[in-house]
N, C-alpha and C positions, 0 to 999 in steps of 0.2 A: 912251635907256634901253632896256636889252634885259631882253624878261620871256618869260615861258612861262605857258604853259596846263595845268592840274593839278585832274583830277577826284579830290577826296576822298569816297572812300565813308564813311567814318567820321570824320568832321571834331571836332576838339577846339572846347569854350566858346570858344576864345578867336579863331576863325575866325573866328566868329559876332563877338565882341566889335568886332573889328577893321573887320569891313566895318558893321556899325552902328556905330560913333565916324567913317569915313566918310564915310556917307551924314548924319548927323545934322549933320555939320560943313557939309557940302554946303548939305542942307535951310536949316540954320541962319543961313547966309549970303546965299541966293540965295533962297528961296523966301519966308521969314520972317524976315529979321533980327529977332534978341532972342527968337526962337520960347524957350519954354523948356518941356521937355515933364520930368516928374514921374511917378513911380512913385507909386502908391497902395496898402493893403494892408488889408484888415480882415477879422480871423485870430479862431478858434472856438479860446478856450484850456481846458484841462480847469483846472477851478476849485482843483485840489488840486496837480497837480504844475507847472504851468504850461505845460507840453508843446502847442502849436500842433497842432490836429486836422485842423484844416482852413481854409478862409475864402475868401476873393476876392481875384485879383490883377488891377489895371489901370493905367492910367498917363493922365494929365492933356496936353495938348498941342492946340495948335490952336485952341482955346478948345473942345474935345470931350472926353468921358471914352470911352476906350475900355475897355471888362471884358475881360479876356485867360482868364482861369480862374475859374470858381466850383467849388467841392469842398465839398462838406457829406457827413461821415462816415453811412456808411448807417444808425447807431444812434440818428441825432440826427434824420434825415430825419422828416418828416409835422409837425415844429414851428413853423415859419417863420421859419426860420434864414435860408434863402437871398431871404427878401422882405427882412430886416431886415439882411443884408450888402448889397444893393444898394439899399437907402435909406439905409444908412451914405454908403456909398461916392456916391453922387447928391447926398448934401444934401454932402459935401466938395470934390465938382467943382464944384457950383455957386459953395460958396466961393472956389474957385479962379480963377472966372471962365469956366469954360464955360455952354453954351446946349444942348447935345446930348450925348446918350452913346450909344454904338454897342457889340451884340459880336452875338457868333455861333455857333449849336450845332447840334450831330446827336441832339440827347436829343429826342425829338417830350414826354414830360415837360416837359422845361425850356422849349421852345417854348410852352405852354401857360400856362408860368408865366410867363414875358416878357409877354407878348398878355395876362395879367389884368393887369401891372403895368405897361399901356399903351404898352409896344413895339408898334410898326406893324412888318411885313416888307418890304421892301426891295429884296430878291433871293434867289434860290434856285438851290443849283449843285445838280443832279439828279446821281443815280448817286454822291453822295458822301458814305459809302462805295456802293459798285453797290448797288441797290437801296435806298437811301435818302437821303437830301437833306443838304445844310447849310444852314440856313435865317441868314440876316442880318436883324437888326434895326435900328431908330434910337428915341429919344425925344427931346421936348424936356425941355429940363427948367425946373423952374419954385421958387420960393422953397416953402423947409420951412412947412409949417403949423404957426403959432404953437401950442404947449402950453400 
């Protein structure tokens, strides 16, 4: 096979697509046969037009949930929107069959709010961005409390 080597400074979605279908295949086969890893979503809808505001995106896998984005519109902030989208999303990886959920932020805010919602920290890459951190967390997780 003859190939080359090509730095894309502005890489299209579907770069991205290709080397993750991949590695997933890879993973899939050699690391974890039957792995099956899952998208999750749970999305702040405006009640009148239905229009998606904001919410939480992460994905199932491993028997871990990993949180990839939380976004809560700055109008909705101080309610506890973002406690109640990661106990959404926590009591539906536990249904899934995970034990753990993992993410990671630069908001020292959101770190604050992790560490009440009994995230431990993990790791910390310093300087990132320069002068500020990205702080990694873990939870176990554990069965929803009966209502």
């Amino acid at each position: 096979m003859n190939y080359s080597l090509e730095l894309l400074a502005k890489p299209h979605h579907v770069v991205r697509q290709i080397i993750l279908n991949g590695l997933s295949e890879f993973n899939g086969t050699t690391l974890m046969p039957g792995l099956r890893i899952q998208d999750l979503a749970v999305v702040i809808r405006d009640a009148d037009t239905r229009e998606i505001l904001g919410g939480l995106w992460g994905r199932t896998g491993w028997e871990w949930l990993s949180i990839e984005y939380i976004f809560v519109p700055e109008s909705l902030r101080g309610q506890g929107l973002a406690t109640r989208l990661i106990g959404m999303a926590e009591e539906e990886a536990f249904g899934r069959g995970c034990h753990s959920v993992w993410l990671d932020t630069l908001n020292p805010k959101a770190l604050a709010l992790y560490e009440r919602l009994g995230y431990e920290r993990f790791g910390e890459l310093k300087d990132f961005p320069r002068g500020g951190s990205r702080f990694f967390l873990q939870k176990k997780l554990k069965p929803a409390a009966a209502a």
